[in-house]
N, C-alpha and C positions, 0 to 999 in steps of 0.2 A: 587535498583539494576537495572544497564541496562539489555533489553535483545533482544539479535540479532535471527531470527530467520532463517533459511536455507530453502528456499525455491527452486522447481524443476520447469524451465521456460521451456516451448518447443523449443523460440526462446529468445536467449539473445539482437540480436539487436531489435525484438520487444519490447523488458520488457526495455531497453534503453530507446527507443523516446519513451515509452508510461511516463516512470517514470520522466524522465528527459521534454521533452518536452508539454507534458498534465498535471501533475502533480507539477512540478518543483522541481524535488528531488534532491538534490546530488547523481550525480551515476558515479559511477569510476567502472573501471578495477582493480580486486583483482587477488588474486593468486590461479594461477590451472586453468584460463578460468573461474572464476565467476565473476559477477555482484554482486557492494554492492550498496545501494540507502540509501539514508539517508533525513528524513525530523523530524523537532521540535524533536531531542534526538532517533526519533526510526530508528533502522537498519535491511533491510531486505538486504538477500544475497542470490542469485539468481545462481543456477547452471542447466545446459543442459546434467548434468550424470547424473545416475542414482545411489548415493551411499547405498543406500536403499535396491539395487537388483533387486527390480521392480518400477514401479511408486505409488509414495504413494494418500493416500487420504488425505484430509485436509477441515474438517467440521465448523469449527470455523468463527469469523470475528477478526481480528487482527485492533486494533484502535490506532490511533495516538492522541493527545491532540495537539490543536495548539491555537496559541496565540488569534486569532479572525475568528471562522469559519463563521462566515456571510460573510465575505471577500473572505475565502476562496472556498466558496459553488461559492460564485460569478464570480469567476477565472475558475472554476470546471466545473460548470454545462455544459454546452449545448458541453463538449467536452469526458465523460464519463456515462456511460451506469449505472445510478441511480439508486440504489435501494431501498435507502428508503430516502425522501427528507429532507431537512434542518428541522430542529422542537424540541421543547421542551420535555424533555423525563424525566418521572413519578419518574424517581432516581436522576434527577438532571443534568443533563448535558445537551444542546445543541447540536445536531451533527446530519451527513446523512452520509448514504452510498452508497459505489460503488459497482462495480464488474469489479476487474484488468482486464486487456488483455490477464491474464493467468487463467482467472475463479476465482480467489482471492476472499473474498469480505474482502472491505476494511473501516472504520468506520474514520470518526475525528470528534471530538469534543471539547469542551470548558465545563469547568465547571463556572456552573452557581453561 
C-alpha cells in the first residue's frame, strides 16, 4: 500500500529547490497552497498551515528505496547536510541519511 505523508514546511519555496533542485524530486503545486514531492513511489506533501492547531513534532526518519543508492549518495552528498553516510546496515539494506531543509531526517536505501 502507498503512503503519502503530510508534512508542515516553514517555507514552501525552500522545501521547492531544496526537493526539486538538490534532491531531484518531482514536486508540483497541489491543492490549497501545498507542495507534493515525489521520488522511487514515495510522496511527501508539504503545507505552510498549521492543520494540527499548533506545530507538530515529528521524531521518526521517513525512507525511500531507490533503484541504486551509491549513485544516488553520489549525486547527494557534498549538497546536503549528512547524517549518517552511505554503508551496509546489520538488517540488510544499503543506505545514508540526511537531514531536509525543514529538519526532516530523510533515509534511502537499496535492498541488498
Amino acid at each position: 500500500m502507498p503512503l503519502t505523508v503530510l508534512l508542515h514546511a516553514q517555507d514552501l519555496g525552500a522545501a521547492r529547490q531544496f526537493y526539486q533542485s538538490v534532491l531531484g524530486f518531482d514536486v508540483r503545486e497541489t491543492a490549497e497552497g501545498t507542495l507534493t514531492v515525489t521520488q522511487s513511489g514515495g510522496t511527501l506533501i508539504f503545507t505552510s498551515s498549521h492543520p494540527w492547531g499548533t506545530s507538530p513534532g515529528f521524531s521518526g526518519t521517513l525512507y525511500f528505496t531507490v533503484p541504486n543508492v551509491d549513485d544516488y549518495f553520489a549525486l547527494v552528498q557534498d549538497k546536503v547536510d549528512v547524517v549518517w553516510t552511505l554503508q551496509d546496515m546489520p538488517y540488510g539494506s544499503r543506505e545514508f541519511g540526511i537531514r531536509d531543509c525543514n529538519g526532516y531526517h530523510l533515509a534511502f536505501q537499496q535492498q541488498a
